[in-house]
C-alpha positions as CSV (number, residue, x, y, z in Angstrom):
1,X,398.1,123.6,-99.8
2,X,398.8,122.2,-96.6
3,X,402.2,121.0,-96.6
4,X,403.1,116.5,-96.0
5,X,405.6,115.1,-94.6
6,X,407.0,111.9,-95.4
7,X,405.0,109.1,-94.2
8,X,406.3,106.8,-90.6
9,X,403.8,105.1,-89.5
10,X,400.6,103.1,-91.2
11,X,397.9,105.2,-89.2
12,X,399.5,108.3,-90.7
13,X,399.0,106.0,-94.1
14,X,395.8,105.6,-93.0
15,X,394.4,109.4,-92.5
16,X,396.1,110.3,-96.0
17,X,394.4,107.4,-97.7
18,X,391.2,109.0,-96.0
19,X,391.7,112.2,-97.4
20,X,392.5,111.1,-100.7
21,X,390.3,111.1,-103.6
22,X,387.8,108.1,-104.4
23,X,384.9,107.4,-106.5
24,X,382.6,107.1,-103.7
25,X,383.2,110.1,-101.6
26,X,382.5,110.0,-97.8
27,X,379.9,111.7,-96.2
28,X,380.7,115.8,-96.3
29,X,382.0,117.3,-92.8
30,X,381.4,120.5,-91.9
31,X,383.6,123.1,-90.6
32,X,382.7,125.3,-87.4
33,X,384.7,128.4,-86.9
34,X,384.1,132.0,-85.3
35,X,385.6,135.4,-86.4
36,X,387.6,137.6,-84.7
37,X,384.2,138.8,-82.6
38,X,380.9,137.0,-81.7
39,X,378.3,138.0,-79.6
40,X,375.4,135.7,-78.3
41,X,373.4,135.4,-81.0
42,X,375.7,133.9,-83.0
43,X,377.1,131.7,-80.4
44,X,373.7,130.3,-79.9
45,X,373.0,129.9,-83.6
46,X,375.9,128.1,-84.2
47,X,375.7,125.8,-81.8
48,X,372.2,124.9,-82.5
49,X,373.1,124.5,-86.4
50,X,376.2,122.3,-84.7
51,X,373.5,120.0,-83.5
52,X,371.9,119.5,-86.2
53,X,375.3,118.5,-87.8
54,X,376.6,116.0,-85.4
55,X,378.6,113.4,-86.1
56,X,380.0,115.0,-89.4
57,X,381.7,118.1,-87.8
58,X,384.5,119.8,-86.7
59,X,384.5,122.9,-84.6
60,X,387.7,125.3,-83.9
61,X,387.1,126.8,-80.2
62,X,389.6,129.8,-80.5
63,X,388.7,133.0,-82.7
64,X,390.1,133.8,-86.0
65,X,390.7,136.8,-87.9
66,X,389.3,135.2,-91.0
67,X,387.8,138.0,-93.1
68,X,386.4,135.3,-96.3
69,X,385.6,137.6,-98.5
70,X,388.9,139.7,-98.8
71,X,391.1,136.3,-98.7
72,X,389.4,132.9,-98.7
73,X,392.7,130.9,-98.2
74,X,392.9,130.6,-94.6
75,X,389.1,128.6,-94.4
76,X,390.2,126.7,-97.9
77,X,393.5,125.8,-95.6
78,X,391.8,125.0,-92.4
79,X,389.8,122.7,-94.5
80,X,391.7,121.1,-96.2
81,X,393.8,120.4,-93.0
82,X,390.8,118.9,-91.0
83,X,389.1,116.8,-93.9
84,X,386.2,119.1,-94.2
85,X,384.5,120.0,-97.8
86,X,381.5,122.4,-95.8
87,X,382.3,125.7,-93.2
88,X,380.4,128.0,-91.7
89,X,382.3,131.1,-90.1
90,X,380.2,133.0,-87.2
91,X,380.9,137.0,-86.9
92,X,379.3,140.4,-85.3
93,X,380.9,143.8,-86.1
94,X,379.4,147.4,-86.1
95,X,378.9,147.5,-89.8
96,X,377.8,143.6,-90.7
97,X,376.1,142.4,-86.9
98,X,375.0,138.7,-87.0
99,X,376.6,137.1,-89.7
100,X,376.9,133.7,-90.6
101,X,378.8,132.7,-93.9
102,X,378.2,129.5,-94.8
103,X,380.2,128.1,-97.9
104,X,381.3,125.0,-99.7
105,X,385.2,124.1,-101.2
106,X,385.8,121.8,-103.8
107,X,389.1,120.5,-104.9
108,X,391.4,122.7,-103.0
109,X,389.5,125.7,-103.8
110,X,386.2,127.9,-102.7
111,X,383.1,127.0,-104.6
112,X,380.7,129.0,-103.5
113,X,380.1,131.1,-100.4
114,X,376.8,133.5,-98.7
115,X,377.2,135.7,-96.1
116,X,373.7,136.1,-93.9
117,X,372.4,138.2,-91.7
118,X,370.6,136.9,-88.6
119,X,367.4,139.2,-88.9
120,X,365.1,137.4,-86.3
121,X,365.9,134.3,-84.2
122,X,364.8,131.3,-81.7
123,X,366.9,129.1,-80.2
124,X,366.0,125.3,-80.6
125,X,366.0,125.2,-76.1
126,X,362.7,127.3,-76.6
127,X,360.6,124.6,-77.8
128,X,359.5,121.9,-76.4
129,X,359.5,119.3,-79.3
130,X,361.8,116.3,-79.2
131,X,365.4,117.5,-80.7
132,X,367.0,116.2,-83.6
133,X,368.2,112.8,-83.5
134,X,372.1,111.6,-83.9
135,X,372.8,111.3,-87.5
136,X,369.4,111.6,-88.7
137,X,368.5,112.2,-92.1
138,X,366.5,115.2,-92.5
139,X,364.2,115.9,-95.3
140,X,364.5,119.8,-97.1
141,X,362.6,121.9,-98.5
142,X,362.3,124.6,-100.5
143,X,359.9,127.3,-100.8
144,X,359.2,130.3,-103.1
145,X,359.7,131.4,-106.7
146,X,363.0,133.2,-106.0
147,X,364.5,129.6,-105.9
148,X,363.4,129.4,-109.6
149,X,363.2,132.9,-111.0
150,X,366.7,134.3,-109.4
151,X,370.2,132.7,-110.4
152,X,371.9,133.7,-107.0
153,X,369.1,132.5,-105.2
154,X,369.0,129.3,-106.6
155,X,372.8,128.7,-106.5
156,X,372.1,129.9,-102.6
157,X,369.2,126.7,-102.2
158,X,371.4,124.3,-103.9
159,X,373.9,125.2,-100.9
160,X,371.6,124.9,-98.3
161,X,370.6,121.6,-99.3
162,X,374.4,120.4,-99.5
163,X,375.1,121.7,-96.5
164,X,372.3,120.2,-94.6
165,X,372.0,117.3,-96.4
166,X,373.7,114.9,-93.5
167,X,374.7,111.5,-94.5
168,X,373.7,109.6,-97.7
169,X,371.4,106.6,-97.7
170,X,369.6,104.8,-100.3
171,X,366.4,103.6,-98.2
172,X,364.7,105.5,-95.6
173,X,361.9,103.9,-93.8
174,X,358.5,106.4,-92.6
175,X,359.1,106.5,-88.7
176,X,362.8,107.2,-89.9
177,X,361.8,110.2,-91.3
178,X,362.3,112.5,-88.0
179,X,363.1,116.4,-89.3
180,X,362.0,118.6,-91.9
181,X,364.1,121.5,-92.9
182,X,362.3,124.3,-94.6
183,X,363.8,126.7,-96.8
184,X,361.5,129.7,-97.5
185,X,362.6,132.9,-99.8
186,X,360.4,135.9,-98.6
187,X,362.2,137.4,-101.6
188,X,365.4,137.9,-103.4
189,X,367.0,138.9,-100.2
190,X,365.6,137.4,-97.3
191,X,365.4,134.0,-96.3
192,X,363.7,131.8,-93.2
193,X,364.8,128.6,-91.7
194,X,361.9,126.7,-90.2
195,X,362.8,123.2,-88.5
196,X,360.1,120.6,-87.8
197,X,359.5,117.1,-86.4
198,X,356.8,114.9,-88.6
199,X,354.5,113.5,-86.1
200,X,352.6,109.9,-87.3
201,X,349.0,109.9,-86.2
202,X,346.2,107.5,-86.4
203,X,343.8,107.9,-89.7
204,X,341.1,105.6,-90.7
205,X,343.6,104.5,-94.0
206,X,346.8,102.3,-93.8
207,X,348.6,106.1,-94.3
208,X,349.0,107.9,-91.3
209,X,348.1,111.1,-90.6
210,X,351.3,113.9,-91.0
211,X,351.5,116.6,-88.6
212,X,354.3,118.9,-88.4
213,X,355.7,120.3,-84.8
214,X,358.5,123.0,-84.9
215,X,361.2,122.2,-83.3
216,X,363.6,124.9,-84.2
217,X,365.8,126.8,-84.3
218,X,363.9,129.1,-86.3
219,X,366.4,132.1,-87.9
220,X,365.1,134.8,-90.3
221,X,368.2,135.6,-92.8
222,X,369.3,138.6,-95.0
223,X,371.3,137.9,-97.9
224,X,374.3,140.3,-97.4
225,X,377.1,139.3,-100.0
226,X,377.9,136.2,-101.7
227,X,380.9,134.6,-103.5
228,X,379.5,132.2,-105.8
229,X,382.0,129.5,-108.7
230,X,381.0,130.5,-112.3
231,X,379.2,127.8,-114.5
232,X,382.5,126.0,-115.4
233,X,383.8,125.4,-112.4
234,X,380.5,124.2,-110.6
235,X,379.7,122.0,-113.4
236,X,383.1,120.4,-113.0
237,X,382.1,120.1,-109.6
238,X,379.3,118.2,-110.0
239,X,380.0,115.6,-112.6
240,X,379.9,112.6,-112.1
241,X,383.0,109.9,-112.3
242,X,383.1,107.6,-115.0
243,X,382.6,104.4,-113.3
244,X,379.9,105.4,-111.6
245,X,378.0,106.1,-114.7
246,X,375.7,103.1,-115.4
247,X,376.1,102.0,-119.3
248,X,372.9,102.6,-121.4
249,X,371.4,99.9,-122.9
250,X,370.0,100.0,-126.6
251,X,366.9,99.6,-127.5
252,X,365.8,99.2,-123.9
253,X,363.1,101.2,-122.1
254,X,360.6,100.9,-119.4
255,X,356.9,101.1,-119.1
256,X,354.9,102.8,-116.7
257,X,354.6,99.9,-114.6
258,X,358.2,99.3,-114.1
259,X,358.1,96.6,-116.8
260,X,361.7,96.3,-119.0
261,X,360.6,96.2,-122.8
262,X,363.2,95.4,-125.1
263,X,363.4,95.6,-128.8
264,X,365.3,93.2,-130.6
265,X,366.4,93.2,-134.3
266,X,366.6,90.1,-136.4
267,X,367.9,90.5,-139.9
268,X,366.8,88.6,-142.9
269,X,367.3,84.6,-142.6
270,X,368.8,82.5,-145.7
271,X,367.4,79.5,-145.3
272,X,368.6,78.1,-148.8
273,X,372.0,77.5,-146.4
274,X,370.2,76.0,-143.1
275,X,371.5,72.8,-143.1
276,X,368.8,70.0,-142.4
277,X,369.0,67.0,-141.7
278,X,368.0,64.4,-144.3
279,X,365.6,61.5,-143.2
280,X,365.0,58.3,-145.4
281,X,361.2,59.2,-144.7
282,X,361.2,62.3,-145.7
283,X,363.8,61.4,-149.0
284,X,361.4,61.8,-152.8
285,X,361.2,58.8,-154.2
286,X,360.6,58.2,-158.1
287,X,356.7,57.3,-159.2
288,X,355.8,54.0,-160.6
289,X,352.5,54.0,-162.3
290,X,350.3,51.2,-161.5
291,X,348.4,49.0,-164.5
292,X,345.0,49.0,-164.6
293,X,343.0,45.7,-162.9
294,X,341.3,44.3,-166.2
295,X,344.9,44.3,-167.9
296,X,346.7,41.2,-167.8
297,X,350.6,41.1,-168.8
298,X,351.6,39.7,-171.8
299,X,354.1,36.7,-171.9
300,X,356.8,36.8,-174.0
């Protein structure tokens, strides 16, 4: 844990109230870091995947002899110190060239973490499609049945999508739909990142026609070794607060249409105890039988 002093001043107040826990989180920030040696590769890589990150990162300039998967404390640290839930930690060595770890803390503590191999890569300046817009939200993908059929693999897609995510939005409009992240698992130890741009063209409907342009960077992955949370803890992690938990409503439900159909229950009525209200009109009145017309009273 990273150690507080006492509170002098209100904008110090202010960054620890920004840290602190709340009900609606704030967009995730991402940490960038490299090991204790890099080469180009990596260099490039991360500073493409930096770009695609922008506003919501952080990036330490000096190298660091940060081995994760021996002790996980110093990232978990460095984290926690600049506000950052997401890292990714660039290395090359002799035994593990062209790594990148990417990995996820919650709580104070590591989540889950992959370490990947660059296998085959393109830098993003090597095409010649538009680049990724400032703060963009990017739509992901992910492609083959490893994502379903392997447990690692999925737990591996479900990072990739958090850490690419960007910032949360509840509309999106179609022109602001700009990049498309692909996700594709070759098997159950090799991955590819494809990056495209949608391009809107003219069709003879009110749709337009969709055309994808890569845009890169385009990086083949091996899955080298992984540190992922056990069921417990990443079901912790993603529950949901109470409060933000929208109360269910009996016998309530909703067609196909959108239509809200409710069903309401209305128990036996006793009318005998309604109490009406008695008009003169409607009062009974006692019968008088009428004498006949050829009768005539008698006189006493």
């Amino acid at each position: 844990m990273v150690r507080v002093e006492k509170i002098k001043t209100k904008k110090g107040k202010r960054v620890l109230d920004e840290r602190a826990s709340k009900t609606v989180e704030n967009d995730k920030k991402t940490l960038f870091c490299r090991g204790t040696k890099t080469n180009e590769i990596i260099n490039h890589a991360m500073m493409d995947l930096y770009d695609m990150k922008k506003p919501l990162t952080t990036k330490m300039d000096k190298h660091n002899p940060y081995h994760l998967f021996e002790d996980e404390t110093p990232i978990v640290r460095a984290g926690s110190k600049f506000d950052t839930s997401m890292f990714v930690l660039g290395s090359n060595s002799k035994k593990k060239p062209n790594c990148l770890t990417f990995g996820r803390t919650y709580d104070g503590q590591l989540l889950d973490m992959a370490e990947l191999r660059i296998t085959a890569y393109k830098s993003a300046s090597n095409f010649e499609t538009s680049k990724m817009t400032l703060g963009s939200k990017p739509c992901i993908i992910l492609e083959g049945s490893a994502f379903e059929s392997d447990s690692d693999m999925k737990r591996i897609g479900n990072l990739m999508i958090d850490w690419f995510r960007g910032p949360k939005t509840d509309t999106i409009r179609l022109e602001g739909l700009e990049t498309v992240i692909v996700f594709t698992a070759l098997d159950d130890k090799s991955l590819a990142l494809r990056v495209y741009r949608p391009l809107l063209k003219k069709s003879s409907t009110a749709t337009p026609r969709v055309e994808l342009a890569e845009m890169g960077p385009s990086i083949n992955f091996e899955v080298m070794r992984k540190k992922l949370a056990d069921d417990a803890l990443f079901k912790l992690a993603c529950k949901k607060p109470k409060a933000l938990m929208k109360k269910r409503r009996k016998n309530l439900s909703e067609d196909v249409f959108g239509n809200q159909l409710a069903r309401v229950h209305v128990g036996k009525q006793r009318t005998d105890d309604i109490q009406t209200r008695k008009v003169k009109a409607l009062r009974k009145t006692p019968l008088v039988e009428a004498a006949p017309e050829n009768e005539i009273p008698m006189e006493e």
